[in-house]
Z-matrix of the N, CA and C atoms (Angstrom, degrees):
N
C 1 1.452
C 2 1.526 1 110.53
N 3 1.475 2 118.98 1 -48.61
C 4 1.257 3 139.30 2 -178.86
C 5 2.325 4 106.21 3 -33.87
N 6 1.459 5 87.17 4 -61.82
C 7 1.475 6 115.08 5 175.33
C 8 1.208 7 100.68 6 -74.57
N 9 1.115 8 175.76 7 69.35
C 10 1.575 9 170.48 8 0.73
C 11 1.564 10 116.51 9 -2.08
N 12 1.369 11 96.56 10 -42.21
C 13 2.057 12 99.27 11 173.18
C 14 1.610 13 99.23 12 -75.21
N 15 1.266 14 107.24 13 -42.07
C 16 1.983 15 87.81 14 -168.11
C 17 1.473 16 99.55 15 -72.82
N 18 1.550 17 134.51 16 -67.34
C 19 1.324 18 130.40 17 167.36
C 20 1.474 19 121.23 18 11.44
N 21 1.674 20 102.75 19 -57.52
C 22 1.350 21 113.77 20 -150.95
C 23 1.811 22 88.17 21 -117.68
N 24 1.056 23 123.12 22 12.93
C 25 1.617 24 107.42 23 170.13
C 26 2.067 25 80.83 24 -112.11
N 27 1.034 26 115.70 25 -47.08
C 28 1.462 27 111.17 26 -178.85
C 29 1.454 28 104.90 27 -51.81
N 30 1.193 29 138.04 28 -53.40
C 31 1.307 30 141.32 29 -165.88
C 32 1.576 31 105.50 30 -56.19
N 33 1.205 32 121.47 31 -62.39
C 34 1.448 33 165.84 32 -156.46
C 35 2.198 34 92.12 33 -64.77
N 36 1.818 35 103.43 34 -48.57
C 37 1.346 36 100.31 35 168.96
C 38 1.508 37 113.92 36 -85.94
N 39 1.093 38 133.91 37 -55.55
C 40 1.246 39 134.31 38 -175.49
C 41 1.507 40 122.80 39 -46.71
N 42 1.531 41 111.61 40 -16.39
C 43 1.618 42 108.28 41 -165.15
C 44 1.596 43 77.28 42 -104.93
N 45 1.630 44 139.53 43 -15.13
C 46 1.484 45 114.75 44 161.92
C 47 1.275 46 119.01 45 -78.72
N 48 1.224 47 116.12 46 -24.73
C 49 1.561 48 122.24 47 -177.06
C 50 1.531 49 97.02 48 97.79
N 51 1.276 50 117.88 49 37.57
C 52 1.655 51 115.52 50 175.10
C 53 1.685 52 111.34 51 -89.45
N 54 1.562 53 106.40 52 136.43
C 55 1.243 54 108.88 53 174.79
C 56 1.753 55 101.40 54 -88.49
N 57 1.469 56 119.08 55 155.74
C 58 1.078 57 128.13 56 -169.23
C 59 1.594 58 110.38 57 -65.24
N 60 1.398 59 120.72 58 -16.44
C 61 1.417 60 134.73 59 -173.62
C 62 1.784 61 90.96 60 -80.58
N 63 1.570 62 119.38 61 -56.99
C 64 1.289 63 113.31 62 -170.09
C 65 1.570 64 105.17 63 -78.60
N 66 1.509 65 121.77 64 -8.55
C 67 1.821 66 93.80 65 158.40
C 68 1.300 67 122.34 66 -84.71
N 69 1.616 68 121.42 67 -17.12
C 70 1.490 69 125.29 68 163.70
C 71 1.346 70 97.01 69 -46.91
N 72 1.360 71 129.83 70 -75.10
C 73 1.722 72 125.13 71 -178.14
C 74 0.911 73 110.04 72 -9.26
N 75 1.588 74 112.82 73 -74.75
C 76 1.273 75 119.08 74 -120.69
C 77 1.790 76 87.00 75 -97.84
N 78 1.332 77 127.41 76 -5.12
C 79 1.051 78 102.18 77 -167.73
C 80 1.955 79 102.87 78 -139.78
N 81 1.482 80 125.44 79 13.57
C 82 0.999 81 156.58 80 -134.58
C 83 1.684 82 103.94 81 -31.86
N 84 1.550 83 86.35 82 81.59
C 85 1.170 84 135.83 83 143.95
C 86 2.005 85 128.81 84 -95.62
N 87 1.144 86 120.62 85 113.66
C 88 1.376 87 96.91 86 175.88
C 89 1.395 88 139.03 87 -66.38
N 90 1.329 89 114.10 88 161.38
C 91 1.519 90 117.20 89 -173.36
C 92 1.857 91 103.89 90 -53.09
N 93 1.350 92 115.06 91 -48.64
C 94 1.487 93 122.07 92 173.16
C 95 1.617 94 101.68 93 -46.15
N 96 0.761 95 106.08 94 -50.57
C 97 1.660 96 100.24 95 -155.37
C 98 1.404 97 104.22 96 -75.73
N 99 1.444 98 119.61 97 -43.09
C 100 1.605 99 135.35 98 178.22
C 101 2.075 100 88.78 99 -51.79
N 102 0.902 101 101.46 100 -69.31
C 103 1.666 102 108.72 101 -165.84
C 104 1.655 103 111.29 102 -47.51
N 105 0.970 104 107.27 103 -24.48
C 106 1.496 105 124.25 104 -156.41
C 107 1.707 106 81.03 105 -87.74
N 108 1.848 107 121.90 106 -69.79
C 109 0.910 108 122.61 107 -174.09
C 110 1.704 109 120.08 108 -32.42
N 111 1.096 110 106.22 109 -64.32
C 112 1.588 111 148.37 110 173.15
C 113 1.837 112 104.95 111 -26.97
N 114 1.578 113 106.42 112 -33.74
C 115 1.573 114 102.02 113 -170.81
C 116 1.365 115 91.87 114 -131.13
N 117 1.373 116 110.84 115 40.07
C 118 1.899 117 117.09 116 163.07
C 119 1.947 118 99.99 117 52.12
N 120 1.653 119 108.00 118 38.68
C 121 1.658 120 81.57 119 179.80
C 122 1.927 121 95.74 120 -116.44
N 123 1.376 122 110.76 121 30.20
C 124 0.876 123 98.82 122 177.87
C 125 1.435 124 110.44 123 -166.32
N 126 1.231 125 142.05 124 119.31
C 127 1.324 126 149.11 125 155.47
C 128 1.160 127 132.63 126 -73.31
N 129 1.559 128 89.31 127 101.83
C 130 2.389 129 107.39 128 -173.94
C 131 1.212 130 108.31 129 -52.44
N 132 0.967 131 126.23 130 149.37
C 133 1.603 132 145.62 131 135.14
C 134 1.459 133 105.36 132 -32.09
N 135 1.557 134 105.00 133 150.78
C 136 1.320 135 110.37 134 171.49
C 137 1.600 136 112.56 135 -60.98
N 138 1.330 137 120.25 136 -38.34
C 139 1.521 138 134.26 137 -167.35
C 140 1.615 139 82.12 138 -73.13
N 141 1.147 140 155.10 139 -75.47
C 142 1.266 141 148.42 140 178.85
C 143 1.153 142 125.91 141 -19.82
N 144 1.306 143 115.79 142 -34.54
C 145 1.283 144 137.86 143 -140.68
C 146 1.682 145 82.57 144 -105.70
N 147 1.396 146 108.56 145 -53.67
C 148 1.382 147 105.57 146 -179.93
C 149 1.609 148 125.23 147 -56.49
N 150 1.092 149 78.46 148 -31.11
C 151 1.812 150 97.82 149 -177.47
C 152 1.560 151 114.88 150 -49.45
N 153 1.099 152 106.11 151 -60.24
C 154 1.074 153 132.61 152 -152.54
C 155 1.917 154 100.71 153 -85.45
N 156 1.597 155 112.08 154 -26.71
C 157 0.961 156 121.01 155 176.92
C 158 1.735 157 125.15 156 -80.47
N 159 1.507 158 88.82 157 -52.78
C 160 1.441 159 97.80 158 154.94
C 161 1.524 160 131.74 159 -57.16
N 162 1.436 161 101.48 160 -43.50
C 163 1.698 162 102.20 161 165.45
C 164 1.464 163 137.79 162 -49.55
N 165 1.577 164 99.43 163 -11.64
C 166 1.679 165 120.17 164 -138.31
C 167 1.482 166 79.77 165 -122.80
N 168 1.019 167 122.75 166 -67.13
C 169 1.472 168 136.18 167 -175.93
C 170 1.330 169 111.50 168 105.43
N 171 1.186 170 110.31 169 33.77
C 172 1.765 171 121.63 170 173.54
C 173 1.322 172 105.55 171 -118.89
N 174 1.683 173 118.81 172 140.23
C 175 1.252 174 131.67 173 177.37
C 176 1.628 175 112.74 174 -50.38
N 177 1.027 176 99.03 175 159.78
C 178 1.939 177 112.69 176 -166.74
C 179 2.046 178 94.76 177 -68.82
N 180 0.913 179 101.33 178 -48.52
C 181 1.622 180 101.57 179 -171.47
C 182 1.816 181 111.04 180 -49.90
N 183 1.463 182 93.82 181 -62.46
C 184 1.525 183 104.32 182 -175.59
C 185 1.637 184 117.89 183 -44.60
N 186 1.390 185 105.66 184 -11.51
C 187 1.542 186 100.91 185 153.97
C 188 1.170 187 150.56 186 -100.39
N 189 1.861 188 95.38 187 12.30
C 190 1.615 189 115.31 188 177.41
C 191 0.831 190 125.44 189 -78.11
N 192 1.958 191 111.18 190 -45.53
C 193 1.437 192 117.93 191 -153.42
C 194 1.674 193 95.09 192 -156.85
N 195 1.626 194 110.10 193 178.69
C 196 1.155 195 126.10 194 -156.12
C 197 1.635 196 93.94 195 -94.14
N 198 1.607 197 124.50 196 142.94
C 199 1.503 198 128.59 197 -179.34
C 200 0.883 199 109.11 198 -78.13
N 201 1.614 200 136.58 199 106.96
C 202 1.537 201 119.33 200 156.59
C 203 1.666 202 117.41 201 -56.75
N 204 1.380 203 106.83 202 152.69
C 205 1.235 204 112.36 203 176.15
C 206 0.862 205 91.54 204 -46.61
N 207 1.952 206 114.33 205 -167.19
C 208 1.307 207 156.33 206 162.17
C 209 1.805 208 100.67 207 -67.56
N 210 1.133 209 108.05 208 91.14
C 211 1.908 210 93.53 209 161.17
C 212 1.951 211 110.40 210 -118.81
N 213 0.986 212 90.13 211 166.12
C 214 1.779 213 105.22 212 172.73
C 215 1.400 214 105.02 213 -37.12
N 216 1.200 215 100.38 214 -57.81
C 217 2.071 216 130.14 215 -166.29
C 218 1.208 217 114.54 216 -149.04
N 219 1.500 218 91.80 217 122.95
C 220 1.676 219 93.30 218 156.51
C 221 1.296 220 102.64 219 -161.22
N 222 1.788 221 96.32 220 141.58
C 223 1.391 222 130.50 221 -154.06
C 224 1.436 223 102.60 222 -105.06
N 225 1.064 224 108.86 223 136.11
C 226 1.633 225 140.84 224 -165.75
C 227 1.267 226 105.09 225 -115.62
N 228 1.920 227 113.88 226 106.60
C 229 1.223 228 109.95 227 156.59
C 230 1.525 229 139.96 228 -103.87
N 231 0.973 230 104.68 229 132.03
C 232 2.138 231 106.17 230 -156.88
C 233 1.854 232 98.02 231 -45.69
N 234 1.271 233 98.11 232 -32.50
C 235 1.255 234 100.68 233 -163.56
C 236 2.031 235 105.30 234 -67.62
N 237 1.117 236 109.92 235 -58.94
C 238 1.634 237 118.24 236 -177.57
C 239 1.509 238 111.22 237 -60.94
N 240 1.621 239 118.17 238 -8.82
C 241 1.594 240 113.96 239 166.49
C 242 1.583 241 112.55 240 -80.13
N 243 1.560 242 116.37 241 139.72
C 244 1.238 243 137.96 242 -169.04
C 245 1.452 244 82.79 243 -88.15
N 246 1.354 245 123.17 244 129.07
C 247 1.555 246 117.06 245 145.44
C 248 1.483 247 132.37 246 -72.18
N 249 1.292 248 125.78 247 145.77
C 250 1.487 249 127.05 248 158.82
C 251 1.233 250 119.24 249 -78.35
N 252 1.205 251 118.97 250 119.79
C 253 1.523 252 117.95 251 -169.31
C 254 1.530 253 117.78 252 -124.03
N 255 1.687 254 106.84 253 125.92
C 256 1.534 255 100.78 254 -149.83
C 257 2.108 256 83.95 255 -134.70
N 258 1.291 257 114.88 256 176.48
C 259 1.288 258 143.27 257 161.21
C 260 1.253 259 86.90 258 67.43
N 261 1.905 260 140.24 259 59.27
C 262 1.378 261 124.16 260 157.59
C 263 1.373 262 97.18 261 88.48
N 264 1.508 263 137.95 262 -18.47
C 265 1.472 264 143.47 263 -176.67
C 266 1.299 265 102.44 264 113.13
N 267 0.950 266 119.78 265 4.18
C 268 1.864 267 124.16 266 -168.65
C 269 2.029 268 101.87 267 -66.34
N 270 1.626 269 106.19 268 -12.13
C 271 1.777 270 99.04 269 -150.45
C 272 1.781 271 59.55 270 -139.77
N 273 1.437 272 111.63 271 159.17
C 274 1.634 273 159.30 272 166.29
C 275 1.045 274 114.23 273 -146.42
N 276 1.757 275 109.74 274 130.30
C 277 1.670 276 118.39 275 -172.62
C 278 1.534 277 102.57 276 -119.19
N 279 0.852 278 132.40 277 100.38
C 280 1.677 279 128.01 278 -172.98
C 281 2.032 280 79.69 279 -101.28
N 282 1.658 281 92.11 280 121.34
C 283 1.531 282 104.57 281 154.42
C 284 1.509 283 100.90 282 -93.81
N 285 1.299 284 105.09 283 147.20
C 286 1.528 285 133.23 284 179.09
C 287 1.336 286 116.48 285 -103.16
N 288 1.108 287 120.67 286 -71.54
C 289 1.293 288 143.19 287 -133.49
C 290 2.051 289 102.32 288 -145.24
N 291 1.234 290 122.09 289 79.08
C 292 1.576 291 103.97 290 -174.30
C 293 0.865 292 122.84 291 -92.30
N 294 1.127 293 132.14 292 -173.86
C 295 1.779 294 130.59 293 -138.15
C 296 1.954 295 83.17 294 -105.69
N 297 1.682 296 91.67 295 123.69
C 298 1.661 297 103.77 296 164.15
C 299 1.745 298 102.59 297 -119.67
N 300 1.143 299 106.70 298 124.01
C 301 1.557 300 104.15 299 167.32
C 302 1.595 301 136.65 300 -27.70
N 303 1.554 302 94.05 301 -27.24
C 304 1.562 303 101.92 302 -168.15
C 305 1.387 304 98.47 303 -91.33
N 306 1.454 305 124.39 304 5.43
C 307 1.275 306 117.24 305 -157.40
C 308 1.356 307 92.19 306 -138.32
N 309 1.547 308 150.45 307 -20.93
C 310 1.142 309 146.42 308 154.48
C 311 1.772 310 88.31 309 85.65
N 312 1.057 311 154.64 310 -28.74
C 313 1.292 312 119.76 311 -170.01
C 314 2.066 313 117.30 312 -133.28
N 315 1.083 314 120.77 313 164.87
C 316 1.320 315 123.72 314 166.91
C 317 1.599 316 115.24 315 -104.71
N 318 1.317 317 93.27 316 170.27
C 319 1.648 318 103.67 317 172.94
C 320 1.227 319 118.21 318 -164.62
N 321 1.761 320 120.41 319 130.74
C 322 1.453 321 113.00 320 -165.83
C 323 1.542 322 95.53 321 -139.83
N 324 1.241 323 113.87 322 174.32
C 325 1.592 324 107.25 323 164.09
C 326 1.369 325 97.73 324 -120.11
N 327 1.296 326 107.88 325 147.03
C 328 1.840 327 123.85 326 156.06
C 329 1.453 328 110.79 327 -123.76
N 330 1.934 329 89.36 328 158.64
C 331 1.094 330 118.50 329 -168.00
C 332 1.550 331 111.12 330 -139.08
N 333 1.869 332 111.54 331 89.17
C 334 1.056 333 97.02 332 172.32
C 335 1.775 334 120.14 333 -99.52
N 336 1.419 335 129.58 334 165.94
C 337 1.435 336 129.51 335 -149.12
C 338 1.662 337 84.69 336 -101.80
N 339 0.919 338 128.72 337 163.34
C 340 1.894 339 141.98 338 177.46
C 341 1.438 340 93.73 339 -63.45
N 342 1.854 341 93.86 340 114.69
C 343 1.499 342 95.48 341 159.23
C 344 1.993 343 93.95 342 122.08
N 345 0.885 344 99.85 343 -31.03
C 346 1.515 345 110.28 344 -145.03
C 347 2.133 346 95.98 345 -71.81
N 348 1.103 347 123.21 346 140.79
C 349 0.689 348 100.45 347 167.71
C 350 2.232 349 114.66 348 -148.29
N 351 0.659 350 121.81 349 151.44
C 352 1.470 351 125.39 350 -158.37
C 353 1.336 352 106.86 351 -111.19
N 354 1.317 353 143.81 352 158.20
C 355 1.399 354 157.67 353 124.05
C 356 1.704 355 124.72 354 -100.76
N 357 0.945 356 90.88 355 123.69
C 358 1.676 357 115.56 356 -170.82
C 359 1.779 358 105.77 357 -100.85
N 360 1.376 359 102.19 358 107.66
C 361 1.674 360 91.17 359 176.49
C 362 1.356 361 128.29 360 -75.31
N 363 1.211 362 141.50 361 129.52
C 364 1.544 363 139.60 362 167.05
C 365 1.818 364 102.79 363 1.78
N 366 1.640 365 106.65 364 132.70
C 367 1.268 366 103.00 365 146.61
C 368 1.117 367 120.13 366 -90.09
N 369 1.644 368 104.51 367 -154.09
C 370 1.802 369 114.07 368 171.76
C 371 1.471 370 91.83 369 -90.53
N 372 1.971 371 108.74 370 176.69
C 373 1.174 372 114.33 371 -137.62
C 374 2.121 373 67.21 372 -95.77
N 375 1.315 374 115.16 373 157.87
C 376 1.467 375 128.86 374 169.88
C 377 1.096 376 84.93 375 96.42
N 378 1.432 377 137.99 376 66.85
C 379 1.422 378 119.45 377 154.26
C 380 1.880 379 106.33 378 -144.69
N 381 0.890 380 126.80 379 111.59
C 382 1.495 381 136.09 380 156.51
C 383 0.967 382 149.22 381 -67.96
N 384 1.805 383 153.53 382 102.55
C 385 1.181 384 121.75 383 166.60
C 386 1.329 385 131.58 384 -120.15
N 387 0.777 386 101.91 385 170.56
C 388 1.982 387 110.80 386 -162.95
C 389 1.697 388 109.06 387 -114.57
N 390 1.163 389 101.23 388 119.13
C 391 1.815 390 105.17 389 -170.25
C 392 1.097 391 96.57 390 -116.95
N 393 1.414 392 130.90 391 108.41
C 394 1.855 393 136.07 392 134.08
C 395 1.507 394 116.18 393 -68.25
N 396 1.339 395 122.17 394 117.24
C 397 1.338 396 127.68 395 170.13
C 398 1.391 397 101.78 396 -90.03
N 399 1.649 398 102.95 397 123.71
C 400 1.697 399 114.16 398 -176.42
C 401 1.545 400 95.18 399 -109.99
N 402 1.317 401 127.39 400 -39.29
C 403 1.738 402 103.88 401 179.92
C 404 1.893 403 88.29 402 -139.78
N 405 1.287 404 113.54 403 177.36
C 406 1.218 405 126.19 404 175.97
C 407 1.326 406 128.24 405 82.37
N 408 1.145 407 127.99 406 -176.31
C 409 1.788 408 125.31 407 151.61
C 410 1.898 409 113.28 408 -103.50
N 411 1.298 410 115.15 409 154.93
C 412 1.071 411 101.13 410 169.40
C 413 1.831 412 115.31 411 179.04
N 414 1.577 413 79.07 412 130.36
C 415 1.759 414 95.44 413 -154.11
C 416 1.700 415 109.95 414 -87.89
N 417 1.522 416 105.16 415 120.61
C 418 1.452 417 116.01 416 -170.82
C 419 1.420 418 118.82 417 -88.19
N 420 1.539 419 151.42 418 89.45
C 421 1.192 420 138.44 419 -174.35
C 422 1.566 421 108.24 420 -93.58
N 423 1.530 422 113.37 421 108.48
C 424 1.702 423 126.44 422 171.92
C 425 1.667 424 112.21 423 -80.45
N 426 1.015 425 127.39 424 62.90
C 427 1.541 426 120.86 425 178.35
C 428 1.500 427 105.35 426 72.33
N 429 0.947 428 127.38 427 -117.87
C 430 1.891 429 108.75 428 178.54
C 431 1.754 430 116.25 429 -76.21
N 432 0.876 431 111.70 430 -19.63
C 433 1.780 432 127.68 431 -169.74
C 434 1.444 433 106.36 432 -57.53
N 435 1.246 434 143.75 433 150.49
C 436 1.303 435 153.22 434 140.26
C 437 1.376 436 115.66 435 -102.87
N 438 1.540 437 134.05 436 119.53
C 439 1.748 438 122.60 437 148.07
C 440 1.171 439 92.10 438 -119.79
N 441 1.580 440 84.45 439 152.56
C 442 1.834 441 111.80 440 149.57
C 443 1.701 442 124.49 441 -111.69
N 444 1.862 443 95.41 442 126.06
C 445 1.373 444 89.11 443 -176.91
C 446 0.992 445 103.97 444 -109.15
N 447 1.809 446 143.26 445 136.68
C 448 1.044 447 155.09 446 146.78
C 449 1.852 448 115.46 447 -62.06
N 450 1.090 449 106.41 448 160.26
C 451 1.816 450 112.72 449 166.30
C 452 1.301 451 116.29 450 -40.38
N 453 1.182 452 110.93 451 127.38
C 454 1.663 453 118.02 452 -172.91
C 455 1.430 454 122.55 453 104.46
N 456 1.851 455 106.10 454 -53.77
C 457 1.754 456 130.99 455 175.22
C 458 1.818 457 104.28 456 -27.75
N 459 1.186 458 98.34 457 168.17
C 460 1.413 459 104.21 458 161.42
C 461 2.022 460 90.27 459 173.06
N 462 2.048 461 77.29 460 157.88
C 463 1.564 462 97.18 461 -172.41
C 464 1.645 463 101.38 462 -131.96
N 465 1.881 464 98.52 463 151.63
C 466 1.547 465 85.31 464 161.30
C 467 1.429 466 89.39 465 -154.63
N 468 1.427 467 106.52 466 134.71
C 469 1.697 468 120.36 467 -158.03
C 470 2.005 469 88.99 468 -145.30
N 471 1.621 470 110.07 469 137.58
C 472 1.012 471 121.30 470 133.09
C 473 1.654 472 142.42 471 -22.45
N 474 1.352 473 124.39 472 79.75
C 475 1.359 474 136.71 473 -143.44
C 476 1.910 475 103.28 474 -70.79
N 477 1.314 476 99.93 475 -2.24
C 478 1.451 477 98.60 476 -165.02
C 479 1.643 478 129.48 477 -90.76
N 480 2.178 479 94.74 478 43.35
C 481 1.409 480 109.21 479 176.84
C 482 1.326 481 81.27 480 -148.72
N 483 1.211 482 105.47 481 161.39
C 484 1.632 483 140.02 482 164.65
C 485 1.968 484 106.13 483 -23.42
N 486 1.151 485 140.02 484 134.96
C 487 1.251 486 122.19 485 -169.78
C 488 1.339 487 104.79 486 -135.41
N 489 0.992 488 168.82 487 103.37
C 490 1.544 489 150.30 488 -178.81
C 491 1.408 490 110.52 489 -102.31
N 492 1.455 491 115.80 490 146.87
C 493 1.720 492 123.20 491 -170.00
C 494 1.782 493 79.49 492 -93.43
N 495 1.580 494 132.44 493 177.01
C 496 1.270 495 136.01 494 121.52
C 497 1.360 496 89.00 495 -154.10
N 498 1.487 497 94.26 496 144.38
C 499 1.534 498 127.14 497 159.34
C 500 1.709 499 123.81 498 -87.49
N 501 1.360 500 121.38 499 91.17
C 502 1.065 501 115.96 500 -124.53
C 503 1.749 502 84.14 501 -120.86
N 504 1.369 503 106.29 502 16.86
C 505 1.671 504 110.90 503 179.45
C 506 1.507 505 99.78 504 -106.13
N 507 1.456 506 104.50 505 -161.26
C 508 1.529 507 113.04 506 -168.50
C 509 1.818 508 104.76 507 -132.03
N 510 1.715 509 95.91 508 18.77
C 511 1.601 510 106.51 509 172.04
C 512 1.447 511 111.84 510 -122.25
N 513 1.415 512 135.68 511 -167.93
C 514 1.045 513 158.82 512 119.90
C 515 1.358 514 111.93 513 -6.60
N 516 1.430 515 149.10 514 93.29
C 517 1.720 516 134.45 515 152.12
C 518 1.379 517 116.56 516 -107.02
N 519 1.494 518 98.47 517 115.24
C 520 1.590 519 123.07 518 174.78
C 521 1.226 520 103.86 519 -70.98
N 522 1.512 521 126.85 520 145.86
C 523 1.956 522 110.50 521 148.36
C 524 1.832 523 92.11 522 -131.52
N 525 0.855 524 86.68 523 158.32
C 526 1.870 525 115.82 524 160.89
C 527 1.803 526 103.42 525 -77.17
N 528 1.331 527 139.51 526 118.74
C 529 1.524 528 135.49 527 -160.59
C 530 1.655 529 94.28 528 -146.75
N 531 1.600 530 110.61 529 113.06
C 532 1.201 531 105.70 530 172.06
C 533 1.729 532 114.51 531 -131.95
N 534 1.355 533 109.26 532 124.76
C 535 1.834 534 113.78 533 -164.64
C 536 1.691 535 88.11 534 -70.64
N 537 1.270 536 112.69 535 151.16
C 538 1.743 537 113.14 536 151.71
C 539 1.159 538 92.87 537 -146.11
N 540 1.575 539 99.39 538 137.04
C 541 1.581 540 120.59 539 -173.68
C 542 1.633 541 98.29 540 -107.04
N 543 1.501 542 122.54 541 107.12
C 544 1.231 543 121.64 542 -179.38
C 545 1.597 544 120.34 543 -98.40
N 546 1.897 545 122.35 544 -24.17
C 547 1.085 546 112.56 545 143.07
C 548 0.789 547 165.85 546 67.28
């Protein structure tokens, strides 16, 4: 995974002609850390990840993994996805589905463990997400807002405030998580 994020943050600068100093700018991230990324010796944080995405103005996915073309179908096995693993291991990010332009949106599943809880920084303004809760409980804070979604629930809120996941049970909570970049 490590070697797929630099690839595609290297790729991603070079076809702008960005020097590694002007993606620190633009995305304030440091030049160390960008470089580090860049030669697979280091694996970002999701909040990094954002950083750098938002700074860039490319969707969060397109810096995980490689684009398949355009096909009819293509089948996704849970098993051959690498997870992103964030809060100590407490949170799992299985990307699904990554962000293709022609298609405006992503989709991943997470898995945070009881207890666990995440902060998600503001995106840019055109960005959405859509939460299906498939097992667990799990409490959503949108900038002042609180919900609770139970099994079955689902939300889709404007991503462009502060967001926090918590797992606020004493099991396992999966959700279904899909970005749409409207834009």
């Amino acid at each position: 995974m490590r070697f797929k994020i630099g690839k595609n943050l290297n790729s991603v600068r070079k076809k702008r002609r960005l020097s590694l100093d002007k993606v620190a700018e633009l995305t304030s991230v440091s030049k160390a850390m960008l470089g580090q990324i860049e030669r697979g010796e280091s694996i970002p944080s999701v909040n990094i990840l954002w950083k750098i995405a938002t700074g860039l103005k490319v969707s969060f996915s397109s810096l995980l993994a490689d684009v398949e073309e355009d096909k009819e179908t293509l089948l996704i096995h849970h098993s051959n996805i690498t997870p992103i693993i964030e809060e100590d291991g407490q949170m799992r990010i299985y990307p699904q589905f990554i962000f293709e332009s022609n298609r405006g949106f992503e989709v991943f599943n997470i898995e945070l463990e009881p207890g666990c809880i995440h902060r998600s920084p503001p995106h840019d303004e055109g960005v959405e997400e859509y939460i299906s809760l498939l097992e667990g409980v799990l409490e959503i804070v949108i900038g002042e807002n609180v919900y609770l979604l139970n099994k079955g629930d689902a939300i889709r809120y404007l991503a462009n405030k502060e967001h926090i996941y918590r797992n606020i049970s004493d099991q396992l909570t999966i959700f279904h998580h899909l970005i749409y970049y409207f834009a």
